[in-house]
N, C-alpha and C positions, 0 to 999 in steps of 0.2 A: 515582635519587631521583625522586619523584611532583611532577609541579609543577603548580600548583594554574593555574587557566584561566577565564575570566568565569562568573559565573553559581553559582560556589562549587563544581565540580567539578573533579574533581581526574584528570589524564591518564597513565594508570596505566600505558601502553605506545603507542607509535609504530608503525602498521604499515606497513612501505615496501610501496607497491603496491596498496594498499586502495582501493575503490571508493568515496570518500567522497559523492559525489552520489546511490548508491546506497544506503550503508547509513543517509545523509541521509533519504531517502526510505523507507527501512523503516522508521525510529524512527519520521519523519513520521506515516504511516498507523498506525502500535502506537500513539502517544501523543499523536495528535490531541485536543486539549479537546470538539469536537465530538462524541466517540466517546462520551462521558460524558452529553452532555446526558438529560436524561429528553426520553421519546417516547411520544406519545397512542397510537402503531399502529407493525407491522411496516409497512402504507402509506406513515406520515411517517418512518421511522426508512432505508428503504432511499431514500425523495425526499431525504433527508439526506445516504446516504454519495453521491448519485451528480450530489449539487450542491456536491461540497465542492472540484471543480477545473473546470477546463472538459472537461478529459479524465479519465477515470473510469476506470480497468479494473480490471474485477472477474476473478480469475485467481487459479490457485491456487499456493499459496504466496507469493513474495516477487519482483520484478524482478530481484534479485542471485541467489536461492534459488527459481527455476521448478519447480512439483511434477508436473507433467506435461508432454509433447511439445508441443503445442500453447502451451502459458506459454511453455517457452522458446524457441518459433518465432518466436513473438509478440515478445518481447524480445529477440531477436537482430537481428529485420527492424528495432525500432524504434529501437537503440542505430547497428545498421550506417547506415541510412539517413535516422535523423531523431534527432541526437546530442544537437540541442540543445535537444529537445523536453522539456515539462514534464507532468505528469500528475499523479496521484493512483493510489493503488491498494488494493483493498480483499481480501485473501487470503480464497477464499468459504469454504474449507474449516474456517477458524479456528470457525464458526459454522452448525450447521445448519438451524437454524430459517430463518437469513436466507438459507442458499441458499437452501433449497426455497421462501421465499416471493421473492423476488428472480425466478424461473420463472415465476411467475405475477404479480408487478409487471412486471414485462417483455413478459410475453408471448412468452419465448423456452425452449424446455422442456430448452436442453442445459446 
């Protein structure tokens, strides 16, 4: 049976073992209210996603769900050796415009 949980949703399955601070942090970045606001420019719109934590990483795919070697190097070093760290993350791939301008906001061309 479905038992109903704050907020008016309802907890349709239990999964032993789940990464909750992970898949915490995926919804987090998918359903950010900031993700929505209106933006004057790709300028203010990438000053946005990269002010919306004190750590920022931009990386493809998801910290639970790394879409290349490098993401999940990345998230291996930082789960292994800094557990309790908090961040933000923004998946570039979901979006191409923003990567390609994020390259040239940055000034980083990889």
């Amino acid at each position: 049976k479905n038992a109903k949980i704050p907020g008016g949703c309802v907890l349709a399955a239990q999964v032993s073992g789940a990464k909750f601070d992970a898949l915490t942090a995926d919804l987090d970045a998918l359903y950010d209210p900031k993700a929505f606001d209106p933006i004057d420019s790709l300028d203010d719109h990438c000053k946005t996603l990269i002010e919306r934590n004190k750590r920022m990483l931009f990386i493809t795919g998801s910290p639970s769900m790394p879409m290349c070697g490098f993401a999940g190097a990345l998230m291996r070093l930082l789960h292994e050796n800094y557990p309790e760290l908090t961040y933000s993350y923004y998946d570039i791939m979901r979006n191409d415009v923003i990567c390609e301008h994020l390259k040239k906001y940055s000034d980083w061309p990889t």
